[in-house]
LUMFI-566096 format. One record per residue (C-alpha): residue number from 1; x, y, z. Coordinates in steps of 0.001 Angstrom, whole numbers. Layout:
% LUMFI-566096
PT    n        X        Y        Z
PT  NUM        X        Y        Z
...
% end
This chain:
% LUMFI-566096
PT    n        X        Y        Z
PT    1    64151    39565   -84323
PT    2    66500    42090   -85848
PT    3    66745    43918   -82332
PT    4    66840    40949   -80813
PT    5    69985    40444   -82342
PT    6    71653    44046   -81820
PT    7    70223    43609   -78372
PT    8    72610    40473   -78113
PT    9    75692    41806   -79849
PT   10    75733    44397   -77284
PT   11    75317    42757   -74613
PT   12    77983    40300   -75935
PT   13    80471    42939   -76921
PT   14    80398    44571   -73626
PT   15    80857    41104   -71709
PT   16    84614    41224   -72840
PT   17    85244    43812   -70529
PT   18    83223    42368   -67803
PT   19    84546    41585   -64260
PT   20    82957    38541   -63669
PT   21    81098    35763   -65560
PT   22    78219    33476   -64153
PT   23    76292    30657   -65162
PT   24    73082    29962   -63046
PT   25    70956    26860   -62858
PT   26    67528    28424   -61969
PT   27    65149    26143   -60388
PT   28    62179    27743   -60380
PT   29    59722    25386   -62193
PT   30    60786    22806   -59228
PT   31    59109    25644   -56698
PT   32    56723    27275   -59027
PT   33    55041    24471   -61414
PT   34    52118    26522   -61840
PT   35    53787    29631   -63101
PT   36    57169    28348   -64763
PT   37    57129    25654   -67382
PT   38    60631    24717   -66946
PT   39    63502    25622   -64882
PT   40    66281    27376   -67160
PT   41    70050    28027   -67259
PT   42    71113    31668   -67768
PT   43    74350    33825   -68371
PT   44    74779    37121   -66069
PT   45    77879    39497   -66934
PT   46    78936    42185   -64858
PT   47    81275    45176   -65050
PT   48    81777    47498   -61983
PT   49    83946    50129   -61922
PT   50    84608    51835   -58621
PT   51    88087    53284   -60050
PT   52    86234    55977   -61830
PT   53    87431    59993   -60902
PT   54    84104    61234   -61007
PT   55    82114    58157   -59294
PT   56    81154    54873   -59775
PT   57    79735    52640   -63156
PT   58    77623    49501   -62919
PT   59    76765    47392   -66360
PT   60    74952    43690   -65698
PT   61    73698    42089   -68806
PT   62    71637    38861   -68519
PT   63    70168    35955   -70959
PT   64    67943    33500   -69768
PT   65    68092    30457   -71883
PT   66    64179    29564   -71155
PT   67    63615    29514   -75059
PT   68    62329    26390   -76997
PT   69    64992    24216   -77056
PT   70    67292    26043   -74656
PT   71    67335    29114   -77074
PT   72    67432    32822   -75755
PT   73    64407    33634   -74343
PT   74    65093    36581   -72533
PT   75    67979    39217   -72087
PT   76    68094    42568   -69997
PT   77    70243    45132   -69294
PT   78    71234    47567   -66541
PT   79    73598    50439   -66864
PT   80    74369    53042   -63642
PT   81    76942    55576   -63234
PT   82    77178    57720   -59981
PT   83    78406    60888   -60400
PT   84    79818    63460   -57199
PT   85    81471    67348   -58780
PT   86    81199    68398   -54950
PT   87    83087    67794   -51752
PT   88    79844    66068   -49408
PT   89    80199    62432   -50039
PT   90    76731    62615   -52004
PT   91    76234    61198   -55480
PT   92    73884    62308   -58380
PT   93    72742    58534   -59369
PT   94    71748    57857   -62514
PT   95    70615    54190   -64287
PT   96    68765    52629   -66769
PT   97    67256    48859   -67536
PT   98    65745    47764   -70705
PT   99    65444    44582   -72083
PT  100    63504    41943   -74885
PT  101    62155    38389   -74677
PT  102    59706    36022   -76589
PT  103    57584    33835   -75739
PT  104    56427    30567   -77572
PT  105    56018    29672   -79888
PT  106    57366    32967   -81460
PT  107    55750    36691   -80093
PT  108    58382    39233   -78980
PT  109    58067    41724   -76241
PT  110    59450    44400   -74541
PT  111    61356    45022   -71114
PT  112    59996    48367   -70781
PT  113    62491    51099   -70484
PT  114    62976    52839   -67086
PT  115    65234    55811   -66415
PT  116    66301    56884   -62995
PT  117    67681    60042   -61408
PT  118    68053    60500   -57343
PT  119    71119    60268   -54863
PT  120    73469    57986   -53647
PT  121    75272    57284   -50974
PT  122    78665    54875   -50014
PT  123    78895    53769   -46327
PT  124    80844    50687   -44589
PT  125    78555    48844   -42152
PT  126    80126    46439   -39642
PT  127    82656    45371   -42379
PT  128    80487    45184   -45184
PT  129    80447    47694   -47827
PT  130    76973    49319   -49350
PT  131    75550    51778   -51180
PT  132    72137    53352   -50738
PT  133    70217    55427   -53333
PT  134    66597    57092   -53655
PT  135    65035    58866   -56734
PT  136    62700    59553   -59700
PT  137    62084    56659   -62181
PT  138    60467    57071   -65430
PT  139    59034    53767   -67037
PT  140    58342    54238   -70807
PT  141    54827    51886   -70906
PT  142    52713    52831   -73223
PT  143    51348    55081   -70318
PT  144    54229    56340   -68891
PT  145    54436    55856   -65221
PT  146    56407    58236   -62932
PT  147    57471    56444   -59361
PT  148    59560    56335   -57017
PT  149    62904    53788   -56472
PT  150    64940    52668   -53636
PT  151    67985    50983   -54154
PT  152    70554    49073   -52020
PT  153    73812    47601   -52897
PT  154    75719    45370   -50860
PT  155    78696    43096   -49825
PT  156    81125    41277   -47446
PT  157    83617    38823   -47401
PT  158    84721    36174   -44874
PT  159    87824    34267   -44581
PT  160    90037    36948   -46540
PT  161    87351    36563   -49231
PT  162    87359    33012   -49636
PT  163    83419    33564   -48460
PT  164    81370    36125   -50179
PT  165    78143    37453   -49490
PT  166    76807    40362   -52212
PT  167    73978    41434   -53873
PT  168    71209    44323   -54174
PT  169    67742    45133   -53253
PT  170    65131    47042   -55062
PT  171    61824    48410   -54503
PT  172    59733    50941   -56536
PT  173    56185    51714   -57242
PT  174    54471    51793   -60593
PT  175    51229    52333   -62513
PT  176    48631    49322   -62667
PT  177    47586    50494   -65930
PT  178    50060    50365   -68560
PT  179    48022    51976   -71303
PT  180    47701    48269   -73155
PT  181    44629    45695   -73343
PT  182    45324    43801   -69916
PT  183    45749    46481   -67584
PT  184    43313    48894   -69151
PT  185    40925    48486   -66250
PT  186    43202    49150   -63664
PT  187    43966    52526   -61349
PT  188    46262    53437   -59024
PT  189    49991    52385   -58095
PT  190    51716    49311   -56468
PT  191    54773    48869   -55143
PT  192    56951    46045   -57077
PT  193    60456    44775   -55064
PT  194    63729    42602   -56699
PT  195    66032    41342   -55014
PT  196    69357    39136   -55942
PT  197    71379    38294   -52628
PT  198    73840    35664   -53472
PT  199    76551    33496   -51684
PT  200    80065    32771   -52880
PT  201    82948    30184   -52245
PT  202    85996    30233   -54152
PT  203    86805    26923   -55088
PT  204    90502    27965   -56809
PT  205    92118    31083   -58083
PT  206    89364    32967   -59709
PT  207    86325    30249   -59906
PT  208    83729    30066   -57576
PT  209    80640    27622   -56929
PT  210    77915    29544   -55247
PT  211    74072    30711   -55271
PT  212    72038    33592   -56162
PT  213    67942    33916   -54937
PT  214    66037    35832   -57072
PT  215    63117    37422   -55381
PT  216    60187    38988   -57206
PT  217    56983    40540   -55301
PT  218    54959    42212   -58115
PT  219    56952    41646   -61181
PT  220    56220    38435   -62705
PT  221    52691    38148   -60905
PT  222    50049    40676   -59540
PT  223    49548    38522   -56639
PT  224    50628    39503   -53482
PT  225    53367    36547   -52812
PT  226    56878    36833   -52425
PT  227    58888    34457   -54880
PT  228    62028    33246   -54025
PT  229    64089    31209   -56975
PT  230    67313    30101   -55856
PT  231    70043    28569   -58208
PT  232    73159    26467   -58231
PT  233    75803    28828   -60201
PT  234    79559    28531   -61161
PT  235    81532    32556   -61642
PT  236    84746    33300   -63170
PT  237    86008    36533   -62031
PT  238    88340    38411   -64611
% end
């Protein structure tokens, strides 16, 4: 619980400098009875910084309020910087995600660390802006797996921005077996995807209403479905 609690400072800390705030109604328990208890709220901050003289930085911290009693149950972090030293419009990409949770009616666990390293690249695309990168990821289980990742970042806006459309795409392989008691058994790789495409009006000034649709294939289930959670969310860009 004590790291729990550093994790949460943190991410809390950090928040203050973030560039937008959003509150999400998730409602997967509505879609997925069988595998969600309940649908939750959660918090998702988010700092970008495309300003920077040597590349880019990303930081999205999340908590998902699916605790007893609307407590935290849940809260991960992502940090990226791109980084260019050359002329070609070619980035050295680098990230990292980590996070904790706990799960009634009171055992912790672990997020496991990854660390990336690959290229990145900015393009335009029919007005829409993206970026594209491909590496090496390390996940720290307790048998580490080494994988592949593809990433892709994206957005547009409509109506001089009134309408947004943004979000990002993931997909990477990892190790069945994890080194621990449930996967002990298993061999080989599969390929896990994420994806958060969301949808954005702006209601007045800096507030928006929107929706974001988390999609999961491989990460909260080793069936081969696609889950698709959408939400009703509220952001307050700073």
């Amino acid at each position: 619980m004590k790291q729990l609690s550093i994790l949460f400072f943190l991410c809390t800390t950090l928040a203050l400098q973030a560039q937008q705030l959003q509150l999400h109604y998730d409602f997967r328990h509505s879609i997925d009875p069988e595998l969600h208890r309940r649908n939750f709220s959660y918090l998702s901050f988010e700092y970008f910084n495309a300003n920077d003289s040597l590349g880019s930085f990303l930081l999205k911290a999340q908590m998902d309020f699916n605790g007893e009693k609307n407590n935290i149950g849940q809260l991960f972090l992502q940090v990226s910087q791109n980084l260019r030293f050359w002329k070609p419009k070619v980035f050295m990409a680098l990230n990292f995600t980590g996070g904790l949770g706990v799960t009634p009616p009171s055992y912790g666990y672990y997020l496991s660390n990854s660390f990336g390293l690959g290229a990145a690249y900015p393009f335009q695309w029919k007005g829409a802006w993206m970026n594209a990168s491909m590496g090496y990821r390390y996940n720290t289980f307790a048998k580490p797996s080494h994988d592949l990742q593809g990433t892709l970042y994206f957005g547009k806006g409509f109506f001089n921005y009134k309408l947004l459309v943004a979000g990002s795409f993931v997909a990477y392989s990892e190790n069945r077996n994890h080194g621990n008691e449930w996967t002990k058994d298993l061999r080989g790789k599969k390929l896990a995807f994420f994806g958060d495409p969301q949808i954005w009006y702006r209601i007045k000034g800096k507030y928006s209403i929107g929706s974001r649709y988390s999609m999961f294939y491989h990460v909260l289930t080793s069936e081969h479905t696609l889950q698709v959670y959408p939400s009703l969310a509220l952001k307050r860009e700073f």
